[in-house]
Backbone as JSON Lines, residues from 0, in Angstrom:
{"i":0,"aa":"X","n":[10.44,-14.18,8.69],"ca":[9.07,-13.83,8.34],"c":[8.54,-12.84,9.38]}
{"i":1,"aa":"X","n":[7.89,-11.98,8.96],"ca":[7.24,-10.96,9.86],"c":[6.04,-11.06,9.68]}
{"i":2,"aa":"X","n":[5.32,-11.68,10.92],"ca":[4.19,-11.99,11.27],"c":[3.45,-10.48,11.17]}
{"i":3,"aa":"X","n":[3.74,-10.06,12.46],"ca":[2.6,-8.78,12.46],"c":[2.51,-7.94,11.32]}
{"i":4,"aa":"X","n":[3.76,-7.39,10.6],"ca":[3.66,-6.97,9.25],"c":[2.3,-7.78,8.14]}
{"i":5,"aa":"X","n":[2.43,-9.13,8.15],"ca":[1.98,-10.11,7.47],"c":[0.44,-9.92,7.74]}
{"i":6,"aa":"X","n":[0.06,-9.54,8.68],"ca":[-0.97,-9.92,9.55],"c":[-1.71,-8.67,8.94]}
{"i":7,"aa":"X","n":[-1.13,-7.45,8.88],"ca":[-1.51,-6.11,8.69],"c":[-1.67,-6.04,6.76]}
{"i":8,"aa":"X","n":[-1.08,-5.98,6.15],"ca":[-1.24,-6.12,5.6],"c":[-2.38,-7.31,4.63]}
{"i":9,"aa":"X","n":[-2.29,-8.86,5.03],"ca":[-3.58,-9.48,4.84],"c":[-4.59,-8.82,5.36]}
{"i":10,"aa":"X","n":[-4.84,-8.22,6.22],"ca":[-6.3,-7.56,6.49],"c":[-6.34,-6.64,6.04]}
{"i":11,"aa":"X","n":[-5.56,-6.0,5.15],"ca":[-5.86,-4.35,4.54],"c":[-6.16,-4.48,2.45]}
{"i":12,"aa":"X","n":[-5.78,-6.0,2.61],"ca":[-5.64,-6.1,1.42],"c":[-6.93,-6.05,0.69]}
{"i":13,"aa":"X","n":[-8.22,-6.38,0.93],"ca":[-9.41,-6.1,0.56],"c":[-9.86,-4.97,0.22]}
{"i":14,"aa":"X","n":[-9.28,-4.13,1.14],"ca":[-9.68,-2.59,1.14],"c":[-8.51,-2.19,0.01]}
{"i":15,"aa":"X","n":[-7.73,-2.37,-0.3],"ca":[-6.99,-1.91,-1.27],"c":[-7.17,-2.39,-2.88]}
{"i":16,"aa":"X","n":[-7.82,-3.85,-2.76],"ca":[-8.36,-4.6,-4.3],"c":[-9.19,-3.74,-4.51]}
{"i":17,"aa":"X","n":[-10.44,-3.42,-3.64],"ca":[-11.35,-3.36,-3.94],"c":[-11.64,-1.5,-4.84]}
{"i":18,"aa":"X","n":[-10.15,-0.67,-3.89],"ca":[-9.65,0.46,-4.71],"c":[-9.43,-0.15,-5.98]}
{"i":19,"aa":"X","n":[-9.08,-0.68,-5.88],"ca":[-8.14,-1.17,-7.53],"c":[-8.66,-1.89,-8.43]}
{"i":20,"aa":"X","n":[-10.07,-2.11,-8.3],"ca":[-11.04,-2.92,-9.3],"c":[-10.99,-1.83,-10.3]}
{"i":21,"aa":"X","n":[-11.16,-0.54,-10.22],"ca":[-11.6,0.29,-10.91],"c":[-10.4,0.44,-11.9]}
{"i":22,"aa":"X","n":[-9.14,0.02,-11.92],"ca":[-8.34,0.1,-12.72],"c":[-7.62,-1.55,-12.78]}
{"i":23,"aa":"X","n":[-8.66,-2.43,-12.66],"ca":[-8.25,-4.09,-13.14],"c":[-7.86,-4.01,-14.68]}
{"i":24,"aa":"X","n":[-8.45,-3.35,-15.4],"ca":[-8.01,-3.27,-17.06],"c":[-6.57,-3.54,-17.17]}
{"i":25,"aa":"X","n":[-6.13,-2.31,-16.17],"ca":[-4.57,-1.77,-16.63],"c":[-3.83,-3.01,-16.09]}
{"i":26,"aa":"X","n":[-4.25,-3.71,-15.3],"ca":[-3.61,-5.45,-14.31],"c":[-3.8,-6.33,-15.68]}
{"i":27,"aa":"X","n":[-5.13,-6.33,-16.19],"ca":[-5.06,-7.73,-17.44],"c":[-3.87,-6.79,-18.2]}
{"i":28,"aa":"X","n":[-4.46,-5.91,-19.15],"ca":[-3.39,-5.38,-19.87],"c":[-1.96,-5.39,-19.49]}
{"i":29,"aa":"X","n":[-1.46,-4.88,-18.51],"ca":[-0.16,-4.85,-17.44],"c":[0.93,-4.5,-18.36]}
{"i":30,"aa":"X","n":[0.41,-3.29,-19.63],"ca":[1.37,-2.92,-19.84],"c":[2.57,-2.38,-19.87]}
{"i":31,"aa":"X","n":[2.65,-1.67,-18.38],"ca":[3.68,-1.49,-18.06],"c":[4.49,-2.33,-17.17]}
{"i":32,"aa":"X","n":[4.18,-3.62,-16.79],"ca":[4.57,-4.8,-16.57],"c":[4.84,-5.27,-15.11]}
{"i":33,"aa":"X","n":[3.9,-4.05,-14.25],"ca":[3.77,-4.65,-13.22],"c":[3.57,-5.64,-12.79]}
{"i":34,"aa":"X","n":[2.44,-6.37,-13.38],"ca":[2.81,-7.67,-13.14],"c":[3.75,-8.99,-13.58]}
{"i":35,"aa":"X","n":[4.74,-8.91,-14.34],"ca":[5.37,-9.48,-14.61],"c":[6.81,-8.98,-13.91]}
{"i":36,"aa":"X","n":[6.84,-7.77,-13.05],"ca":[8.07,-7.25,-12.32],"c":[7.53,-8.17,-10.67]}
{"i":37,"aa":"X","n":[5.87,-8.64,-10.53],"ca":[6.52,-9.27,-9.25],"c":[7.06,-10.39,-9.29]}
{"i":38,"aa":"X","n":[7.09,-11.08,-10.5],"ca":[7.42,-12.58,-10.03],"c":[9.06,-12.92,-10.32]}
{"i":39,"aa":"X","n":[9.73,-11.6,-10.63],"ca":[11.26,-11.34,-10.03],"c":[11.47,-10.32,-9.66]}
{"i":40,"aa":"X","n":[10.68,-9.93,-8.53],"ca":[10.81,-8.96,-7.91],"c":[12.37,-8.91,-6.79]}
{"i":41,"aa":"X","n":[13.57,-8.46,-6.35],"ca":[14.21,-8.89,-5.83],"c":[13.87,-8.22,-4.07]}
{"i":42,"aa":"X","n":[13.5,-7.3,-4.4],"ca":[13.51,-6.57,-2.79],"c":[12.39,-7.79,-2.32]}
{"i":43,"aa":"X","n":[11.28,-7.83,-2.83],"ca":[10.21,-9.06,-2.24],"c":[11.34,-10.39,-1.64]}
{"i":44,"aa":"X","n":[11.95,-10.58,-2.68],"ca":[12.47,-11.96,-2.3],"c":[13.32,-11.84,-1.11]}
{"i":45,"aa":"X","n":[14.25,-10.99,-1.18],"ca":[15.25,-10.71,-0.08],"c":[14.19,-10.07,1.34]}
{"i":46,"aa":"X","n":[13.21,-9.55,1.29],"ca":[13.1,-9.06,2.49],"c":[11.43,-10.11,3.31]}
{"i":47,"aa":"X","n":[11.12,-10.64,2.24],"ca":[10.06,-11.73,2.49],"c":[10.21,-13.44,2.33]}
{"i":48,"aa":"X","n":[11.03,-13.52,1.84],"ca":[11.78,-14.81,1.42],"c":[10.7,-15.27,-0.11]}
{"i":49,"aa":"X","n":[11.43,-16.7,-0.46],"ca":[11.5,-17.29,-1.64],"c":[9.82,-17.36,-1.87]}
{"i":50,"aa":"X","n":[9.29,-17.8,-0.88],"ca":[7.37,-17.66,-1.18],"c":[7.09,-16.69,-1.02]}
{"i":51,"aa":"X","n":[7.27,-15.41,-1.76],"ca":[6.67,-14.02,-1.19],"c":[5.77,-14.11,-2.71]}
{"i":52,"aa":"X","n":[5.47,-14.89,-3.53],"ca":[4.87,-14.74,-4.42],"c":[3.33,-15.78,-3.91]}
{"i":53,"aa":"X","n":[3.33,-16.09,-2.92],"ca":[2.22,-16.86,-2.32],"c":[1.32,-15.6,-1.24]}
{"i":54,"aa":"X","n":[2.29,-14.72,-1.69],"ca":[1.5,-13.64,-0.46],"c":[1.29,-12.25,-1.41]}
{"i":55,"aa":"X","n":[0.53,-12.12,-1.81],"ca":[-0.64,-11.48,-3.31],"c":[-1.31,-10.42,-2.92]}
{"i":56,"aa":"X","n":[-1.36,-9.57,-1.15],"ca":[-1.76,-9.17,-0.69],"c":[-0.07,-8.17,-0.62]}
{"i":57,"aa":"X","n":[0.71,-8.46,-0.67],"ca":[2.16,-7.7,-0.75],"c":[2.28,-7.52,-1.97]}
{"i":58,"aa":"X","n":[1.74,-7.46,-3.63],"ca":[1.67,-7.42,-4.3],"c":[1.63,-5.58,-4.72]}
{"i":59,"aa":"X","n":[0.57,-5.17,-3.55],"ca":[0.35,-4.06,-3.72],"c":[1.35,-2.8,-3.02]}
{"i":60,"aa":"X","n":[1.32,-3.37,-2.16],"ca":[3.1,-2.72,-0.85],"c":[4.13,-2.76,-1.7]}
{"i":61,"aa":"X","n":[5.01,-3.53,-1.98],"ca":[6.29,-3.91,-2.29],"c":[6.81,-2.83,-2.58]}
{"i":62,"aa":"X","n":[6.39,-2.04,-3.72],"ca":[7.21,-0.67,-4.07],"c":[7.22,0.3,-2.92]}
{"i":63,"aa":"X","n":[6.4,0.4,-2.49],"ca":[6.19,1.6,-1.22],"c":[7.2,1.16,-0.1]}
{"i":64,"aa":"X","n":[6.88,-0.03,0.23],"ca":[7.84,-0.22,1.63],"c":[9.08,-0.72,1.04]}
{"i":65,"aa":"X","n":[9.47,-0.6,-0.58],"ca":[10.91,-0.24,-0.8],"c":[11.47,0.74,-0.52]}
{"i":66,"aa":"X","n":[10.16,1.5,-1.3],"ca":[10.98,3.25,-0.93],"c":[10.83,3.46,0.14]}
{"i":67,"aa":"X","n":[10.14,3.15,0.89],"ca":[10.14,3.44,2.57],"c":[11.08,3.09,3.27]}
{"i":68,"aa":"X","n":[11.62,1.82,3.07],"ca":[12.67,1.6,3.61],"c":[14.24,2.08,3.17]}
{"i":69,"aa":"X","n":[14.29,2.39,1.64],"ca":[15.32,3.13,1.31],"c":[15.42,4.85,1.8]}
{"i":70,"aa":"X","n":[14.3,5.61,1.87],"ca":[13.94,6.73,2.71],"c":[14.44,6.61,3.87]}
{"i":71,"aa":"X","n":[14.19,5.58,4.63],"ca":[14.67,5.58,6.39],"c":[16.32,5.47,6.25]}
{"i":72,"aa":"X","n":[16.81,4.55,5.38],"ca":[18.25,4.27,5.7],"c":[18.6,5.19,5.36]}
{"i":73,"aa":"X","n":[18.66,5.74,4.16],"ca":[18.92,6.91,2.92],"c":[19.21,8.16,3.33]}
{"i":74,"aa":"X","n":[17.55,8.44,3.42],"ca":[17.41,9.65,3.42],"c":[17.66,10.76,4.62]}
{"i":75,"aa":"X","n":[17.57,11.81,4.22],"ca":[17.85,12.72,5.76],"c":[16.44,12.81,6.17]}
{"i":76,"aa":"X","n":[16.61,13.3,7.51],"ca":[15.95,13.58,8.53],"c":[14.38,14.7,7.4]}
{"i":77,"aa":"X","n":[14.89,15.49,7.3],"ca":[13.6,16.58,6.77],"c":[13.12,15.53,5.09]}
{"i":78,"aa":"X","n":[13.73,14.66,4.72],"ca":[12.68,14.16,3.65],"c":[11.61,13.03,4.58]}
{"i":79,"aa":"X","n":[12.49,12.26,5.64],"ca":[11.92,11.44,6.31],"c":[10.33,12.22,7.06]}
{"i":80,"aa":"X","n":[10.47,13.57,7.64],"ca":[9.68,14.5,8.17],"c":[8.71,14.83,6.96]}
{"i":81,"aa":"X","n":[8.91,15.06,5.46],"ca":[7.91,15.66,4.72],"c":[7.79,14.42,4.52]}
{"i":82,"aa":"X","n":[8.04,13.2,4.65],"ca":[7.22,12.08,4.05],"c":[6.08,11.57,4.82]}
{"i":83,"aa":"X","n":[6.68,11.99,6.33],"ca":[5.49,11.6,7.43],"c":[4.28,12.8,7.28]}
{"i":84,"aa":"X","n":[4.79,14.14,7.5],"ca":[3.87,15.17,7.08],"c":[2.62,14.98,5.92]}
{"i":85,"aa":"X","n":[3.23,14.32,4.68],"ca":[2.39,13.99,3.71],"c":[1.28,13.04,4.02]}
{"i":86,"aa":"X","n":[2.12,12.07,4.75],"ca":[0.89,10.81,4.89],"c":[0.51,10.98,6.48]}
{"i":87,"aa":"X","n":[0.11,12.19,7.19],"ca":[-0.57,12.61,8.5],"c":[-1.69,13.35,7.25]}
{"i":88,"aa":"X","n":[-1.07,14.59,5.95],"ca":[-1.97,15.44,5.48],"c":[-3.48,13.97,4.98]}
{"i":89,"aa":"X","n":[-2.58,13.18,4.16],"ca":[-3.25,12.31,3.47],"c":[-4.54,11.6,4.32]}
{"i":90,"aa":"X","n":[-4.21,11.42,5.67],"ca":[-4.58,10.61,6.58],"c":[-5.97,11.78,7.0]}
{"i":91,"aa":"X","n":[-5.77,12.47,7.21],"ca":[-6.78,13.96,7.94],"c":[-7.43,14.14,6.83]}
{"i":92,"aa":"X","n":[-7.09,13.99,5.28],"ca":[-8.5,13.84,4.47],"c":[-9.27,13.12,4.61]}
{"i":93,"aa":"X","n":[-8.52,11.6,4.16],"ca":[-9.58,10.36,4.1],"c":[-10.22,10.79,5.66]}
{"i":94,"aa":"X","n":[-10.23,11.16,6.99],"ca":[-10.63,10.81,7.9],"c":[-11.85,12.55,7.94]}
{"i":95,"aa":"X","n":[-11.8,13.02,7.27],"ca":[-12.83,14.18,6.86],"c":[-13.45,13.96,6.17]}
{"i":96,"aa":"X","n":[-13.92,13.48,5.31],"ca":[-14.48,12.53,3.95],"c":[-15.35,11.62,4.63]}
{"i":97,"aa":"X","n":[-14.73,10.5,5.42],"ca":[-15.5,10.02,5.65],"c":[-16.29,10.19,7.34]}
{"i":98,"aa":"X","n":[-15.69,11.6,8.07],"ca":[-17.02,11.68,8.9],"c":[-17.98,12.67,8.51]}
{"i":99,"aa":"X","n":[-17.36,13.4,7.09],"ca":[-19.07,14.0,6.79],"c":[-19.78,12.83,6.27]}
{"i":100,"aa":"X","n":[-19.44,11.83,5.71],"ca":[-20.49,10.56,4.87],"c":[-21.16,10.12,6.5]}
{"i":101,"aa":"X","n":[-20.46,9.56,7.41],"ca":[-21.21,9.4,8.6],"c":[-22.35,10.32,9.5]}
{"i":102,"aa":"X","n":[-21.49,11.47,9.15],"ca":[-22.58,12.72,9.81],"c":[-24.24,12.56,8.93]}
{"i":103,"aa":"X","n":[-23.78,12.41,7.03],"ca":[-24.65,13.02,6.25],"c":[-25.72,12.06,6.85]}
{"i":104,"aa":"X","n":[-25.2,10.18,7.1],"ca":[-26.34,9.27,7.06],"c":[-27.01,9.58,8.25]}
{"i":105,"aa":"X","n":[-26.12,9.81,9.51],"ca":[-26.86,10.21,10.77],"c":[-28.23,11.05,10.47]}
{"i":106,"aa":"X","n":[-27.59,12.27,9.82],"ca":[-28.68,13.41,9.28],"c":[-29.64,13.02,8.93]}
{"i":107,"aa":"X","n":[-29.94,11.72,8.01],"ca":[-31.26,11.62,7.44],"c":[-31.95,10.63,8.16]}
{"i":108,"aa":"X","n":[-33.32,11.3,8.29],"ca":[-34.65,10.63,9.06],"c":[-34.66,8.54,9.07]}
C-alpha cells in the first residue's frame, strides 16, 4: 500500500468530483462503461491490491497513472520530456487563471 500516494490523492479528490459534477449524467448513464471497467479493473488490483475498490477517490487516476507508468517504463526519453512539458504548459495556465481571479477580487473596493 502506498500511503503518501493514498494520502495525495484522498485530498485531491474533492477538487476533482467537484470538476466532474458537471458531467455526473455521463457517470449515471456510463455508457461507455467506465464505470463498470472499475470494478475489474486489473492494473487497480495489481498495483493497489484486492480493496482498491474501497478507495473511490482512485477511481478518477487509474487510467492516467497507467499510462504514466507504462510511459516511464516504455517510453523513450523525449515522449517522457513532452509529457512533462505538457503538464508544466497545463500547470502555468491553471496558475494564470487563477491569479488574475485573485488580482480581479483584490481590485475591487
Amino acid at each position: 500500500m502506498d500511503v503518501p500516494l493514498d494520502v495525495l490523492l484522498f485530498l485531491s479528490a474533492p477538487v476533482r468530483l467537484s470538476g466532474r459534477l458537471f458531467v455526473s449524467l455521463q457517470y449515471i448513464i456510463d455508457r461507455d462503461g467506465s464505470v463498470q471497467h472499475w470494478y475489474r479493473n486489473d492494473y487497480a488490483q495489481d498495483r493497489f491490491g484486492a480493496h482498491y475498490r474501497w478507495r473511490p477517490w482512485l477511481f478518477f487516476d487509474v487510467e492516467e497513472l497507467e499510462s504514466l507508468e507504462k510511459l516511464i517504463n516504455r517510453g523513450s526519453d523525449q515522449d517522457l520530456l513532452k509529457w512533462r512539458e505538457s503538464r508544466l504548459n497545463i500547470f502555468g495556465l491553471v496558475a494564470v487563471v487563477v491569479s488574475s481571479r485573485v488580482m480581479k477580487k483584490q481590485a475591487k473596493p
